[in-house]
C-alpha positions as MATLAB code, in Angstrom:
seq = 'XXXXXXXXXXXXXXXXXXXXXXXXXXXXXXXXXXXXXXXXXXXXXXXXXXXXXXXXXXXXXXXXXXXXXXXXXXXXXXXXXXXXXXXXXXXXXXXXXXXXXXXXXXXXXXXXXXXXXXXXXXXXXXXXXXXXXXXXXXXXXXXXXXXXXXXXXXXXXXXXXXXXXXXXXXXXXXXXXXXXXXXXXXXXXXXXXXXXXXXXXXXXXX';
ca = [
     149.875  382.262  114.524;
     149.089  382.801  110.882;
     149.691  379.774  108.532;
     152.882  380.908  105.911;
     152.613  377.970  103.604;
     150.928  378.125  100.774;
     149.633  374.550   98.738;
     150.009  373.849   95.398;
     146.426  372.082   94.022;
     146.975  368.691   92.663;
     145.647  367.622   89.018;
     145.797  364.928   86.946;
     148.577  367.312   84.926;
     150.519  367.786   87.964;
     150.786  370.785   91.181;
     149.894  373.708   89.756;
     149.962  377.097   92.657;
     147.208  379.474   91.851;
     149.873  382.241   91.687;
     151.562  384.568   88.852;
     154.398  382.208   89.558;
     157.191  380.274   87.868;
     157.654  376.969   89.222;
     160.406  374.047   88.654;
     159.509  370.356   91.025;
     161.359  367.377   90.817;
     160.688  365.057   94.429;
     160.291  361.338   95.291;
     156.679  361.378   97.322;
     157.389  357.872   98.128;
     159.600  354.584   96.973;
     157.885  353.822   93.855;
     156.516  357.774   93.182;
     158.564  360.707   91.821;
     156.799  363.930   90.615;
     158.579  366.527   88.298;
     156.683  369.398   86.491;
     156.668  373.117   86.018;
     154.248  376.150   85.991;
     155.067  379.183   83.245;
     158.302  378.077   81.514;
     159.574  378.977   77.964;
     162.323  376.265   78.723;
     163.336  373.530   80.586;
     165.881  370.997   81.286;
     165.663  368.527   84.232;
     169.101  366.862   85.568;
     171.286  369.222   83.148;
     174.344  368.744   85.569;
     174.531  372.376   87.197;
     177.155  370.299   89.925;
     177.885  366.576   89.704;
     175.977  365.983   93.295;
     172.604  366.661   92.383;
     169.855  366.695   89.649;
     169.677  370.306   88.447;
     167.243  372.110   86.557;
     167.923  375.095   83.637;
     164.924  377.023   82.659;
     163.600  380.452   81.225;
     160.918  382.655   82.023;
     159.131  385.528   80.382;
     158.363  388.459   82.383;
     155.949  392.109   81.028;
     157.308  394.560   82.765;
     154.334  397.273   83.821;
     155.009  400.871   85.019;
     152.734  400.588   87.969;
     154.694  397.450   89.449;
     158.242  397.660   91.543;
     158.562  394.074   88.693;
     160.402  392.584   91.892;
     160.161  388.353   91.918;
     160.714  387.028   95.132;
     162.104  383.394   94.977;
     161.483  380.366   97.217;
     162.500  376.629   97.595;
     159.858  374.080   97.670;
     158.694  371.527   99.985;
     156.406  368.341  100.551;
     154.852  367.460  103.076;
     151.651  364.914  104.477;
     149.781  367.809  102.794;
     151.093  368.285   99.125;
     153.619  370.839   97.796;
     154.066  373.728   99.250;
     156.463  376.900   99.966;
     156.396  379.136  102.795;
     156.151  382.974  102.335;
     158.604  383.606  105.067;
     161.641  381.940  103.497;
     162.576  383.756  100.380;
     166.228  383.388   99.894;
     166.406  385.858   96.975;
     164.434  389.027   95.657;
     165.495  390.486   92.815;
     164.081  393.737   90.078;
     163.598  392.255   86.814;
     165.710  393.128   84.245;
     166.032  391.268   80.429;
     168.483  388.157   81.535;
     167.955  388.203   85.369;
     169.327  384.938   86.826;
     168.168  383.093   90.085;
     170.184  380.405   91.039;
     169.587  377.615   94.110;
     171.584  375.469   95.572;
     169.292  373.543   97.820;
     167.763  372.366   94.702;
     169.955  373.140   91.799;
     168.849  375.066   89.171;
     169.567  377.906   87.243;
     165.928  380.220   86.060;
     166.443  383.275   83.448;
     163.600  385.847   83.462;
     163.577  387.359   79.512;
     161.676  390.317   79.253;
     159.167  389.464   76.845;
     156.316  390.953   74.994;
     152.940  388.696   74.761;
     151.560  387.203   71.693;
     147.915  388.620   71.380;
     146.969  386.831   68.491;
     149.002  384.896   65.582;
     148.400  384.091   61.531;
     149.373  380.563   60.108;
     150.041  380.318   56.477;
     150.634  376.665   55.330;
     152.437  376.086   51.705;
     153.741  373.293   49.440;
     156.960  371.907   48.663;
     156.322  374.616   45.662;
     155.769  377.464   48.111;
     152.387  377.991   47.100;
     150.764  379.399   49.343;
     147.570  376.809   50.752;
     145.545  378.426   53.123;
     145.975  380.986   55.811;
     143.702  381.547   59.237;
     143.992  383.606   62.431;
     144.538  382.263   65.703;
     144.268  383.545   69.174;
     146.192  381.086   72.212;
     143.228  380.471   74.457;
     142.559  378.828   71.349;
     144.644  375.915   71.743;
     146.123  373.396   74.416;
     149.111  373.322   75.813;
     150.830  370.288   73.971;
     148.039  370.122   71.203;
     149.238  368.524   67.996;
     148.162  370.315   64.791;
     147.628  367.466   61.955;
     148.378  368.878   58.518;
     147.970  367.424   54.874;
     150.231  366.046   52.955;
     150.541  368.227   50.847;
     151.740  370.957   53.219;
     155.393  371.208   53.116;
     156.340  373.909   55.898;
     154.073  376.472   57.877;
     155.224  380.129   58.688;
     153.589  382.028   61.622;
     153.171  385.149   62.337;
     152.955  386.800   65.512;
     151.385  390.184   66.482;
     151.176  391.839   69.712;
     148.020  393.427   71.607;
     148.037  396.862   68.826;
     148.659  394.230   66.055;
     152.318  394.960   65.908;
     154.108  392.007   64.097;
     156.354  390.329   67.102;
     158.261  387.400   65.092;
     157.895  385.273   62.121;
     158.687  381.342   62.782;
     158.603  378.850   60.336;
     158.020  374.938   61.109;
     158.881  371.781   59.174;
     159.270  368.292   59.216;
     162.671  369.110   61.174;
     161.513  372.099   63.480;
     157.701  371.555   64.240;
     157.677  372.693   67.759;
     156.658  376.358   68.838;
     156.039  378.172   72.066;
     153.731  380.902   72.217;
     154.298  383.095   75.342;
     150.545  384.925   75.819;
     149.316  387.013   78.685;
     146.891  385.362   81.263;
     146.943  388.419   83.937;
     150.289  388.502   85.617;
     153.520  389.307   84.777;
     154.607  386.453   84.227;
     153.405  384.697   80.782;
     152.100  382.123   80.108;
     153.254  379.432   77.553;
     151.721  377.078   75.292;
     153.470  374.044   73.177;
     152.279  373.750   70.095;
     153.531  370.469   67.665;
     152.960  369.933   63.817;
     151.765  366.699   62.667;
     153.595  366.413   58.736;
     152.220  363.415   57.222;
];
C-alpha cells in the first residue's frame, strides 16, 4: 500500500514542504516545545480569535492564475507525528477554483486563508530622498536579491524611500512609500508555482 503522507523538511527556520503550497502550523511537539510558522503568506495572524475555543489563524495568499492550469487548490489539515509534520494526500476536506478573494476556512484548526489573485513583482526601483524631497540616490533591485526579513540600513539623512514595482514586461505594478512610521514591505515574486512567493523587507531610519 502506497505511503499518502507527505513530510515537511525541518530547518533551523522552521518545516518548510517542498511544494507550491501555502502553509499555516501552530502545534506543541512536546511539554516545553511549540512550533508555529508558515510557507508563502502575504499575511498572517496567529490566535486572532476566529471562535473563543481555539487559537485561530487569518492569513492571505497570492495566487497567478495561468491558462494552461484548472488553478484548483486542494486544502488539507496538518499533522505530527514520531516523524515530523506531515499531511496526507487522501484527506482533502476542500477543493476549490481560484478566484480573486477565495476563502478556505477549517475548523479542526481554525483559520481563515484568502487567495488574492496577484501579479508578481519581476523587478523593483528604490529612490531614497531627504526631509527636503531631494531626491538621493536611486538603484534597481530584483527579489532573489534579498532575504526574507533582511533589514535595509539607511543614512540619516534619508527621510522616506518610494518603490517602485514593475512586472515581468516592465509594467509599473504599485508605488509604496516607507518611513520612519511604515518601513515594512512585502514583495510577492514568482519562484515557479502559482502560488508566490513573499519576501519581508524592513527599513533601518537612523
Amino acid at each position: 500500500e502506497a505511503d499518502t503522507k507527505v513530510y515537511a523538511e525541518f530547518t533551523d527556520e522552521g518545516y518548510v514542504f517542498d511544494l507550491d503550497a501555502a502553509v499555516i502550523y501552530y502545534f506543541e511537539a512536546s511539554a516545553d516545545a511549540i512550533y508555529a510558522g508558515y510557507q508563502k503568506l502575504v499575511t498572517l495572524t496567529l490566535g486572532a480569535n476566529i471562535d473563543e475555543d481555539t487559537i485561530g489563524a487569518i492569513a492571505t495568499a497570492a495566487y497567478k492564475l495561468k491558462e494552461d492550469s484548472n488553478n484548483t487548490v486542494s486544502a488539507y489539515y496538518l499533522y505530527q507525528d514520531e516523524k515530523g509534520l506531515y499531511f496526507d494526500t487522501d484527506t482533502s476536506f476542500d477543493n476549490r477554483t481560484i478566484r480573486d478573494n477565495t476563502i478556505f476556512r477549517g475548523d479542526e484548526f481554525s483559520f481563515e486563508l484568502t487567495f488574492n489573485l496577484e501579479t508578481a513583482v519581476s523587478s523593483f526601483v528604490m529612490t531614497y530622498y531627504n526631509e527636503d524631497d531631494e531626491e538621493i540616490a536611486s538603484n534597481n533591485n530584483l527579489p532573489e536579491q534579498y532575504a526574507d526579513y533582511q533589514n535595509i540600513e539607511l543614512g540619516e539623512d534619508v527621510s522616506y524611500v518610494e518603490i517602485m514595482t514593475y512586472d515581468n514586461y516592465d509594467n509599473l505594478l504599485e508605488t509604496i512609500r516607507v518611513d520612519r512610521e511604515n518601513y515594512t514591505i512585502v514583495l510577492c515574486f514568482d519562484d515557479g508555482g502559482q502560488i508566490l512567493d513573499t519576501k519581508y523587507i524592513r527599513f533601518d531610519f537612523d
